[in-house]
C-alpha positions, -999 to +999 in steps of 0.1 A: +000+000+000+011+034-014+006+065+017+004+097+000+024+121+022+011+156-004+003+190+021-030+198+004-053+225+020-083+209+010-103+174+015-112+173-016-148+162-032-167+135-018-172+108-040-198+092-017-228+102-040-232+129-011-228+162-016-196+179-032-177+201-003-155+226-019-124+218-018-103+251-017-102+264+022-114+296+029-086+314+042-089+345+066-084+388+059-058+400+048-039+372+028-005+375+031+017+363+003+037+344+026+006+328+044+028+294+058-001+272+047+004+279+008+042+279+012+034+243+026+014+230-007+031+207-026+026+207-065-007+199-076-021+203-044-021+246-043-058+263-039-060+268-074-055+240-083-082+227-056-100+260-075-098+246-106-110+208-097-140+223-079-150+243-113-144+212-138-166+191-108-194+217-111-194+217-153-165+245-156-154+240-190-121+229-193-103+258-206-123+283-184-116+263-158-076+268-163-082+303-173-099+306-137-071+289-122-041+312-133-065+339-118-066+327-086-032+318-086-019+350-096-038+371-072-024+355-045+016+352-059+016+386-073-004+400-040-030+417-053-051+437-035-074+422-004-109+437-028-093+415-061-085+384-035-120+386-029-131+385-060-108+357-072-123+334-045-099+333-018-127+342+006-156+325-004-136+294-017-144+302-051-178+296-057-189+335-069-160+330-097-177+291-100-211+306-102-201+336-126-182+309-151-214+284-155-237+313-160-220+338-179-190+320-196-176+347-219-184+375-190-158+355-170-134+352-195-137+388-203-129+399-162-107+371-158-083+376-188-086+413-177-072+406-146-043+385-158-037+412-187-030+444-163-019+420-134-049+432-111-054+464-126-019+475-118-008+483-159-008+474-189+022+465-218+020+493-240+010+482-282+038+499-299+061+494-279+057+465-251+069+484-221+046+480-192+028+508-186+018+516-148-019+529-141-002+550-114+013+570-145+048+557-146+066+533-171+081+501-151+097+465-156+072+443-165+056+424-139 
């Protein structure tokens, strides 16, 4: 017999014919980047990608799913602020971002790849000439 030593924050789903229980934990205000419980995750086993298994288990399409999942993911590693968090289901375990993607796919997609495009509404890379361009006026490294 195999054990399976992964850290995972999460359960997982029941596959009891029960109920499904979100598997992403809701974590606590503020999230800090350095919160000791994701630094403990092993690969595979992250809240996103708990995220991302709860949306596919709930009818997600698969590439909104992963689309969902980068979001998630990169609200938390490029600390983005708490309101964003929120909104990328680190609060609420995901299920407004679950409910948004089965009811209004391409909504989601829009916001989502929104997100990921100015990196939480921080900038944007310029058209002509691929600098990032700060919101807050300035021109910076890219993110």
């Amino acid at each position: 017999m195999v054990q399976n030593d992964k850290k995972s924050l999460s359960p997982g789903l029941t596959g009891s014919g029960g109920k499904a229980v979100p598997a992403m934990k809701k974590f606590r205000r503020p999230l800090d980047i350095f919160d000791s419980e994701v630094l403990q995750c092993t690969f595979g086993q992250y809240p996103w990608d708990d995220w991302e298994r709860d949306a596919l288990a709930a009818g997600v399409p698969k590439e909104l799913a992963g689309l969902g999942r980068l979001t998630v993911r990169e609200a938390y590693q490029h600390g983005w602020d708490d309101r964003l968090k929120s909104l990328c289901g680190w609060y609420d375990r995901g299920q407004r971002m679950i409910k948004l993607a089965l009811r209004s796919p391409a909504t989601a997609e829009r916001r989502w790849q929104r997100l990921l495009d100015t990196d939480g509404y921080r900038g944007e890379h310029d058209p002509k000439t691929g600098e990032w361009v700060s919101f807050n006026g300035g021109r910076a490294q890219a993110p």
